[in-house]
PDB file as gemmi writes it, atoms N, CA and C in Angstrom:
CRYST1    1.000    1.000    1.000  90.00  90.00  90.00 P 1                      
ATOM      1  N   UNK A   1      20.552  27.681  23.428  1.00  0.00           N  
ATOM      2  CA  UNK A   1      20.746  28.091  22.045  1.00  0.00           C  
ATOM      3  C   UNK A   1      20.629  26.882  21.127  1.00  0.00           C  
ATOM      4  N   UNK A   2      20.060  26.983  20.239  1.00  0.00           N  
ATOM      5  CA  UNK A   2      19.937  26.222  18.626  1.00  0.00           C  
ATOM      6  C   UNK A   2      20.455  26.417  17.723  1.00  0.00           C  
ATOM      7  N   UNK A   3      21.479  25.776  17.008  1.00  0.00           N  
ATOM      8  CA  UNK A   3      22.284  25.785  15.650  1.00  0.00           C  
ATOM      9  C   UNK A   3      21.579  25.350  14.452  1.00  0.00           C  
ATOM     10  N   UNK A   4      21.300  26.184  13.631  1.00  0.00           N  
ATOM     11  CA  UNK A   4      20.715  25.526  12.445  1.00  0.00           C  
ATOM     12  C   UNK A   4      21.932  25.124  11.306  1.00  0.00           C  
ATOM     13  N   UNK A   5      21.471  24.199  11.034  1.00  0.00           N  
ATOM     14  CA  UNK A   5      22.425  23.605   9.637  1.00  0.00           C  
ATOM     15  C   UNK A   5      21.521  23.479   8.302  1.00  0.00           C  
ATOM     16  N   UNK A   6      22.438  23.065   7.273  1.00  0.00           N  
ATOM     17  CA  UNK A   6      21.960  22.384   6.132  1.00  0.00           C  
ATOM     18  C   UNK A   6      23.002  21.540   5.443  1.00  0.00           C  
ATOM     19  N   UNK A   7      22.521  20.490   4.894  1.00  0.00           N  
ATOM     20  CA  UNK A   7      23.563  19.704   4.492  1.00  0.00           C  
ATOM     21  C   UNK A   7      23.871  19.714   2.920  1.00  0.00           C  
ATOM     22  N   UNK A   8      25.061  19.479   3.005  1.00  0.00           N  
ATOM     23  CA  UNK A   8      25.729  19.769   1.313  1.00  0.00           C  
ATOM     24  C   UNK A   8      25.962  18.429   0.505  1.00  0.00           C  
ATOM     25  N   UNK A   9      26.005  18.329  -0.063  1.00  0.00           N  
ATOM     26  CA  UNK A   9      27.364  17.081  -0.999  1.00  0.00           C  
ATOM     27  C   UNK A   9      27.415  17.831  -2.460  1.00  0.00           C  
ATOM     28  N   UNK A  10      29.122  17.460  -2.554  1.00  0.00           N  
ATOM     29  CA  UNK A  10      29.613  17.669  -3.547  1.00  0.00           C  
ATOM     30  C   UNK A  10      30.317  17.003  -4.432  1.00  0.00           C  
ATOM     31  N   UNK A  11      29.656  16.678  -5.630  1.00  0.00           N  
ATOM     32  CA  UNK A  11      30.330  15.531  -6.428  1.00  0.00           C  
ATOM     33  C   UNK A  11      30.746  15.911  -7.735  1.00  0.00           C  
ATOM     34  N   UNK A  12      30.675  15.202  -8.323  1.00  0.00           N  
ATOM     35  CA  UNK A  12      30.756  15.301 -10.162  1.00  0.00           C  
ATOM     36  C   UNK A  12      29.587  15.543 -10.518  1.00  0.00           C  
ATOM     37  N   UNK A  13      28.466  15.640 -10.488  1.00  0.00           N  
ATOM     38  CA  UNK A  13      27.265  15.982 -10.745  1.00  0.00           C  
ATOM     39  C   UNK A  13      27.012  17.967 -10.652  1.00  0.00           C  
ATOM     40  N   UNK A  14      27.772  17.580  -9.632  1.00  0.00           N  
ATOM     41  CA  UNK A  14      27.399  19.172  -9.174  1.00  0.00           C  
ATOM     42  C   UNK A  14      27.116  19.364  -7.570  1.00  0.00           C  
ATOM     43  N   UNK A  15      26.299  20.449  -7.020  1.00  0.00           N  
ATOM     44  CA  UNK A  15      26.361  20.743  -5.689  1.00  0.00           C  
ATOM     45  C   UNK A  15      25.000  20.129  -5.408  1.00  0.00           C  
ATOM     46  N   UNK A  16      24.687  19.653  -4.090  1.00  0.00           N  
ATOM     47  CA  UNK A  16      23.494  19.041  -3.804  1.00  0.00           C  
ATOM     48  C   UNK A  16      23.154  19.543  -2.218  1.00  0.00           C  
ATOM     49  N   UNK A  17      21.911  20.141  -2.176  1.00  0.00           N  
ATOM     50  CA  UNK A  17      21.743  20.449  -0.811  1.00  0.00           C  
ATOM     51  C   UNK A  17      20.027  19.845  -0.285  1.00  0.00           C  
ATOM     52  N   UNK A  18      20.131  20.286   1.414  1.00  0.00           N  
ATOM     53  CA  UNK A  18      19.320  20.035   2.124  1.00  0.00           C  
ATOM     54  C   UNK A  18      18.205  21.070   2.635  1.00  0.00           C  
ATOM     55  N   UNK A  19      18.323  22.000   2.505  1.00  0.00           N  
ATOM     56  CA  UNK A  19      17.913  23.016   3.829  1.00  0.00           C  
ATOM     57  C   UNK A  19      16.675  23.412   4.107  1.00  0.00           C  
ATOM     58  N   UNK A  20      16.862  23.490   5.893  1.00  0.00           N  
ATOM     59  CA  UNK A  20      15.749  24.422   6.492  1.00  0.00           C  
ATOM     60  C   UNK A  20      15.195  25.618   5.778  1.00  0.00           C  
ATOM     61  N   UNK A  21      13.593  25.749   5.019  1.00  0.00           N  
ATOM     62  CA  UNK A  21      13.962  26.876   4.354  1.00  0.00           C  
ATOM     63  C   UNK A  21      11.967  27.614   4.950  1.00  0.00           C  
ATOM     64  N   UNK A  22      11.813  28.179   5.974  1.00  0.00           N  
ATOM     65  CA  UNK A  22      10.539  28.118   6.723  1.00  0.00           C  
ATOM     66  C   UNK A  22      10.333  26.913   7.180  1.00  0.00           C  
ATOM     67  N   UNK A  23       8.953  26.196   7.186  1.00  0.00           N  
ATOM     68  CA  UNK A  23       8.827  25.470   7.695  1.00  0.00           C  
ATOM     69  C   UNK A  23       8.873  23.909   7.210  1.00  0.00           C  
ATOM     70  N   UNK A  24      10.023  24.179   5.870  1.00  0.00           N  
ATOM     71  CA  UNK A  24       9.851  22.950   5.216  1.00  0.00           C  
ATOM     72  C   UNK A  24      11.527  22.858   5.154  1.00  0.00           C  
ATOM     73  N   UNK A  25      11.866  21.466   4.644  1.00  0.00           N  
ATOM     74  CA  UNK A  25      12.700  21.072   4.237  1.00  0.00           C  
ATOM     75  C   UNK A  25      13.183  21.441   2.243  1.00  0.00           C  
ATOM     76  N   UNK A  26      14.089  21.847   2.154  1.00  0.00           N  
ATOM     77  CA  UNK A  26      14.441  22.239   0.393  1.00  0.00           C  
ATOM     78  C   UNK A  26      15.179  21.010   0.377  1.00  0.00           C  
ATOM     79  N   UNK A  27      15.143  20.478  -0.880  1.00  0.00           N  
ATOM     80  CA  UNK A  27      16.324  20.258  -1.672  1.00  0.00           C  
ATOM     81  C   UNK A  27      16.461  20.649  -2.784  1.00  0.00           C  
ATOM     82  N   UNK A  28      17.656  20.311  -3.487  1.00  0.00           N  
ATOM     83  CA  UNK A  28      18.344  21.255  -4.562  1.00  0.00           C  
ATOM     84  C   UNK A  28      19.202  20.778  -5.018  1.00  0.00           C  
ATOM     85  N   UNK A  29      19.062  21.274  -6.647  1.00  0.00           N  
ATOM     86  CA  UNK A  29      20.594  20.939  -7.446  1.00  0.00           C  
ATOM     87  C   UNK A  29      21.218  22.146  -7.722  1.00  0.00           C  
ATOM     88  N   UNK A  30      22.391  22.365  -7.322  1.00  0.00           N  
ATOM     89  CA  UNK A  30      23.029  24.137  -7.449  1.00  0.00           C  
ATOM     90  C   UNK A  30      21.896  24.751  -6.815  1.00  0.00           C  
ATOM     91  N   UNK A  31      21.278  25.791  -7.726  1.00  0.00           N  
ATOM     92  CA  UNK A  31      20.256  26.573  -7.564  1.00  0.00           C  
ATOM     93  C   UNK A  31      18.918  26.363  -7.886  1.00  0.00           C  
ATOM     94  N   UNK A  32      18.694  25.226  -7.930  1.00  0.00           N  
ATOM     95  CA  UNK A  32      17.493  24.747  -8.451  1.00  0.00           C  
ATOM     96  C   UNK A  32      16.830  24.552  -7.611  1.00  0.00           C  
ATOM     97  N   UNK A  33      15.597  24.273  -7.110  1.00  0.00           N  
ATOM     98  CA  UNK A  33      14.868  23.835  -6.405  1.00  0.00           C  
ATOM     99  C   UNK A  33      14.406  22.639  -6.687  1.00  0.00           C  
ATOM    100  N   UNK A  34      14.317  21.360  -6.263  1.00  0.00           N  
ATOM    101  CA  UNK A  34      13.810  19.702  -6.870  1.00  0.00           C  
ATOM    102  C   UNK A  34      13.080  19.581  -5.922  1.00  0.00           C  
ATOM    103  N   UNK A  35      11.981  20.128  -4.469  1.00  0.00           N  
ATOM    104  CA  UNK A  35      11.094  19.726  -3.817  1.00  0.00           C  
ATOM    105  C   UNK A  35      11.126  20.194  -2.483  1.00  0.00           C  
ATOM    106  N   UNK A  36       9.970  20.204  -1.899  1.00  0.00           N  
ATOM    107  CA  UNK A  36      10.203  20.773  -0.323  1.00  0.00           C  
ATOM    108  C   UNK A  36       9.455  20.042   0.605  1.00  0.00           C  
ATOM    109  N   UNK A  37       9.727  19.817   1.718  1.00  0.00           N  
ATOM    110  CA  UNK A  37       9.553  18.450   2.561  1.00  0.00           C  
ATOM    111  C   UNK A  37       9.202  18.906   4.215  1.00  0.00           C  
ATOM    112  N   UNK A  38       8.133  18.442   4.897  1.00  0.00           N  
ATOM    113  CA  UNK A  38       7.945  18.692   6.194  1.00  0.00           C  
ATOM    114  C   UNK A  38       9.272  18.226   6.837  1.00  0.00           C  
ATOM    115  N   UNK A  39       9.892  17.160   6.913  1.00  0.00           N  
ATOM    116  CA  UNK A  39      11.093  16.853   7.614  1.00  0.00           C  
ATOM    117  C   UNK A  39      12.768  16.347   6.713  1.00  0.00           C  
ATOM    118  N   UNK A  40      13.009  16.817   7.700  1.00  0.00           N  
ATOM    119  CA  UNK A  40      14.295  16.264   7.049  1.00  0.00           C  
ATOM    120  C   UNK A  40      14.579  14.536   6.758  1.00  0.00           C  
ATOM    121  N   UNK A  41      14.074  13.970   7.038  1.00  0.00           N  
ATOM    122  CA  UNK A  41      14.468  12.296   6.612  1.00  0.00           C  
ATOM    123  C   UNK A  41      13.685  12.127   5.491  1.00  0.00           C  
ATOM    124  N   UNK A  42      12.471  12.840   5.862  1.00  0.00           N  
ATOM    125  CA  UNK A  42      11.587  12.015   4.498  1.00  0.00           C  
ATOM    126  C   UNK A  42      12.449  13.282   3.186  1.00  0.00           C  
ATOM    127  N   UNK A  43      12.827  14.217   3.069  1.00  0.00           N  
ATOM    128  CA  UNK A  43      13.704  15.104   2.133  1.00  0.00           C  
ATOM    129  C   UNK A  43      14.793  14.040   1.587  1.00  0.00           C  
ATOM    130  N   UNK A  44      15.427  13.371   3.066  1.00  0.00           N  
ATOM    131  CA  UNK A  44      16.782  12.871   2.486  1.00  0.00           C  
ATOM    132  C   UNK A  44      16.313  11.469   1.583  1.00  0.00           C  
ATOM    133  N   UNK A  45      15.143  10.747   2.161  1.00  0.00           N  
ATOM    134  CA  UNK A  45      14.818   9.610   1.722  1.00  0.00           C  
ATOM    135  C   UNK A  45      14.311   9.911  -0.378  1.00  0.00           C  
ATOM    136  N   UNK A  46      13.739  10.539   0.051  1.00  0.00           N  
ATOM    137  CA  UNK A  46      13.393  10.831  -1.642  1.00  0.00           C  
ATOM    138  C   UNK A  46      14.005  11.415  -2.534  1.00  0.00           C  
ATOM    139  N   UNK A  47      15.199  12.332  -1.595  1.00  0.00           N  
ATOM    140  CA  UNK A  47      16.169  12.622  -2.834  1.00  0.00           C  
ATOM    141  C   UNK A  47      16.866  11.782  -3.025  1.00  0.00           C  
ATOM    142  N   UNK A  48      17.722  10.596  -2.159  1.00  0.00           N  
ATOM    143  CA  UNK A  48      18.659   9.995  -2.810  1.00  0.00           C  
ATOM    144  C   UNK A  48      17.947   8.880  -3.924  1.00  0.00           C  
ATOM    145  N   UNK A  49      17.083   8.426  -3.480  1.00  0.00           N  
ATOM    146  CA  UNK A  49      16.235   8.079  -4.200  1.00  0.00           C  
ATOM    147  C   UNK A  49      15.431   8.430  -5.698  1.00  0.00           C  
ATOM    148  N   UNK A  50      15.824   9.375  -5.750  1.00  0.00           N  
ATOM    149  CA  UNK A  50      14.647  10.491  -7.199  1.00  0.00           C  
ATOM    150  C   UNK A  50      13.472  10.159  -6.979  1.00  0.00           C  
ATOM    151  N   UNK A  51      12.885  10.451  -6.011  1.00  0.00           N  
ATOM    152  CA  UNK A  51      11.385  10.472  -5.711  1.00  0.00           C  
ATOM    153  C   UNK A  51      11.347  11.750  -5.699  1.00  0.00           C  
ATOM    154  N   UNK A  52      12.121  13.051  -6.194  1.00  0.00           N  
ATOM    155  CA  UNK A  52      11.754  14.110  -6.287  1.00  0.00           C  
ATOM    156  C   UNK A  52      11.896  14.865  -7.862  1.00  0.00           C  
ATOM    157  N   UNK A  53      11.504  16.076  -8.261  1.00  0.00           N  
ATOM    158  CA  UNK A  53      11.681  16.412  -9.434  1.00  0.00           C  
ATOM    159  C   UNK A  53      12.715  16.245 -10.244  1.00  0.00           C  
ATOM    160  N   UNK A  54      13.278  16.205 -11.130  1.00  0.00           N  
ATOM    161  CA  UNK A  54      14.803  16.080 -11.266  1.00  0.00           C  
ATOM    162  C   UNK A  54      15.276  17.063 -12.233  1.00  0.00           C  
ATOM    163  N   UNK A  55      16.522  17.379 -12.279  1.00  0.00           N  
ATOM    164  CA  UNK A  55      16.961  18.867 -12.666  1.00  0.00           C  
ATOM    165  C   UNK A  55      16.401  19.146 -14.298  1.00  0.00           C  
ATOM    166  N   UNK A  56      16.681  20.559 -14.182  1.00  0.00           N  
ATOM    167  CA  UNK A  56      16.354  21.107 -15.870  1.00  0.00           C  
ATOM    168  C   UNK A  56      16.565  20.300 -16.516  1.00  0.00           C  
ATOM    169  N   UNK A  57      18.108  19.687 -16.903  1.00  0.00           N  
ATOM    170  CA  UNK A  57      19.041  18.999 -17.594  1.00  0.00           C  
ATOM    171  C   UNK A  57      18.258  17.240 -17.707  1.00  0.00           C  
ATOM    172  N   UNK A  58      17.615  17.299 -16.645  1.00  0.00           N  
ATOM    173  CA  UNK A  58      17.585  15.549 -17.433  1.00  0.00           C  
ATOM    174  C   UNK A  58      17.805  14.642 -16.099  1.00  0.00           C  
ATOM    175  N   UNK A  59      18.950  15.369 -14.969  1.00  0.00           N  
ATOM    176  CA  UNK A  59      19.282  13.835 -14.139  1.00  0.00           C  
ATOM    177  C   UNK A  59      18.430  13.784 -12.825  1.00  0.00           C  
ATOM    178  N   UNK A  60      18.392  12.667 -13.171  1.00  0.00           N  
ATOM    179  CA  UNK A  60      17.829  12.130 -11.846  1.00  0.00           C  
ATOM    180  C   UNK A  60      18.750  11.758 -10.833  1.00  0.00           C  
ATOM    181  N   UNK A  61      18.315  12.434  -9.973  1.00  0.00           N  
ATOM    182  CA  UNK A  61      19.261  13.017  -8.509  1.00  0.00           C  
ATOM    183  C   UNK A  61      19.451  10.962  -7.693  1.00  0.00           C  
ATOM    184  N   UNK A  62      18.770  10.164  -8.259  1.00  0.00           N  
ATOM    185  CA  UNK A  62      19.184   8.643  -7.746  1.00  0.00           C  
ATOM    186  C   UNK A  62      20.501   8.154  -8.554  1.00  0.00           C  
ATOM    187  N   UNK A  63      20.909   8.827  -9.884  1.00  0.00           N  
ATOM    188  CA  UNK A  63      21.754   8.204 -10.179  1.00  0.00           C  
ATOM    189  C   UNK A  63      23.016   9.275 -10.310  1.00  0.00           C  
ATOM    190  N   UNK A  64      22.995  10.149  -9.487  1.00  0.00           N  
ATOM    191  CA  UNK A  64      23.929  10.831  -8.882  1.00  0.00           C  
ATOM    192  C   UNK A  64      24.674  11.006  -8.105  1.00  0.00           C  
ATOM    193  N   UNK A  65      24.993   9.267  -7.443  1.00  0.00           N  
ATOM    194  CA  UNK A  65      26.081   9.065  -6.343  1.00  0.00           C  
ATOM    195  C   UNK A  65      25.201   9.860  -5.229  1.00  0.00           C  
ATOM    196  N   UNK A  66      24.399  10.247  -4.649  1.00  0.00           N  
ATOM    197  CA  UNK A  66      24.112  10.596  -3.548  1.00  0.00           C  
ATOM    198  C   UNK A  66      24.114   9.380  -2.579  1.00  0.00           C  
ATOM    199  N   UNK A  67      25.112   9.917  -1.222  1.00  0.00           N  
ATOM    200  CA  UNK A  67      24.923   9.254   0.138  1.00  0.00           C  
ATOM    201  C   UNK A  67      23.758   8.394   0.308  1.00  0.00           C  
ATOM    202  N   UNK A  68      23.354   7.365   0.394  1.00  0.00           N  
ATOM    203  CA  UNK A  68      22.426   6.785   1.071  1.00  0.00           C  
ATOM    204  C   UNK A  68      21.871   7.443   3.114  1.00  0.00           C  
ATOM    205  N   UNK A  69      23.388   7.248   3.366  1.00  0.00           N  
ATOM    206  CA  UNK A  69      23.466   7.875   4.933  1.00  0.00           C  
ATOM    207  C   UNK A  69      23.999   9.438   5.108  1.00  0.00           C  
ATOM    208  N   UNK A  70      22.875   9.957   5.428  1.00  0.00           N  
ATOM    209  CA  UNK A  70      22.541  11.380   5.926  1.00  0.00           C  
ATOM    210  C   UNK A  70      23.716  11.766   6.086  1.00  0.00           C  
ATOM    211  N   UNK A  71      24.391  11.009   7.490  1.00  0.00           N  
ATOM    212  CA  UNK A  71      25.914  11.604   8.213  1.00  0.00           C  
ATOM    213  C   UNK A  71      26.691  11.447   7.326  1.00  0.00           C  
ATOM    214  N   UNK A  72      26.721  10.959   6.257  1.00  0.00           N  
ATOM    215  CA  UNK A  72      28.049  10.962   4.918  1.00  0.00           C  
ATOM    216  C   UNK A  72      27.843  13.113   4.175  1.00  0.00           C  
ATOM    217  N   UNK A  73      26.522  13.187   4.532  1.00  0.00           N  
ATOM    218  CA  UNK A  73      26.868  15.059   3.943  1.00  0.00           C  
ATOM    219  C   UNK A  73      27.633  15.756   4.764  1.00  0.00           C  
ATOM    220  N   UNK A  74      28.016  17.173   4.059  1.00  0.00           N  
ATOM    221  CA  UNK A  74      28.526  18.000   5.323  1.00  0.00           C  
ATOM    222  C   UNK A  74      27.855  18.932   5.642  1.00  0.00           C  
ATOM    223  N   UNK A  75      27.328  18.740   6.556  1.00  0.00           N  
ATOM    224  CA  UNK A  75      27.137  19.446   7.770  1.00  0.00           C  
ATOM    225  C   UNK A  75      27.115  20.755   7.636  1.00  0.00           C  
ATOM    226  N   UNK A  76      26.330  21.978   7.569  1.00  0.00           N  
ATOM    227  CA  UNK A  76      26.908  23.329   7.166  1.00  0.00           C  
ATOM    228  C   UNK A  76      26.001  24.174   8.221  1.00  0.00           C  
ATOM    229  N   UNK A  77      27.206  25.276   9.345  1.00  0.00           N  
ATOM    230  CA  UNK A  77      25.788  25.850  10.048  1.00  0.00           C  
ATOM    231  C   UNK A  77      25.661  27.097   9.073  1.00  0.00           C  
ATOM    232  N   UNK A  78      24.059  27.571   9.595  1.00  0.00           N  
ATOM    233  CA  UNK A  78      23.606  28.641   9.089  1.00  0.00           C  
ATOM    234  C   UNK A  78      23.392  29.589   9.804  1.00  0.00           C  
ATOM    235  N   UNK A  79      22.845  29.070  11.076  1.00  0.00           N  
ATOM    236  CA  UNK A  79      22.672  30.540  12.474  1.00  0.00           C  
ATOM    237  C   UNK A  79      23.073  29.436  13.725  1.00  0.00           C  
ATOM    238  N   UNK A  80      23.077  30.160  14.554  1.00  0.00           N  
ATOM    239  CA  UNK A  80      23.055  29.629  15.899  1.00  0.00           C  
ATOM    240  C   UNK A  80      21.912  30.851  16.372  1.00  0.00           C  
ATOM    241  N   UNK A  81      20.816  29.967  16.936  1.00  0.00           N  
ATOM    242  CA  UNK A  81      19.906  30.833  17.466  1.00  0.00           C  
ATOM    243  C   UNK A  81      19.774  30.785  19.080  1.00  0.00           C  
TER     244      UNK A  81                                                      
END                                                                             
């Protein structure tokens, strides 16, 4: 069996995610969509970074306290397959 996850953080900014979403990687501000990614590192690398779109509002997801290190999100399962 396989557990799928997606990873969260939650700050003062707002909610920030990761997820498996087909065959790509999402990220996201709340409900937004900011880009979609063959893997998960290169997802995590460019969001903490703002190498990806940045929200309606204006911020750029680099100067939003995001984790540098992956294992600092939490962890969230979605299925166990």
């Amino acid at each position: 069996m396989k557990t799928v996850f997606f990873y969260r953080h939650v700050n003062r900014f707002g909610v920030w995610t990761i997820a498996p979403i087909g065959d790509f990687w999402e990220i996201a501000h709340t409900d937004e969509t900011l880009g979609q990614y063959k893997n998960l590192v290169g997802a995590h690398e460019d969001f903490v970074r703002g190498f990806c779109f940045h929200t309606s509002n204006g911020m750029d997801p680099s100067d939003c306290e995001l984790p540098d290190d992956l294992a600092d999100w939490e962890q969230v399962r979605i299925a166990h397959l």
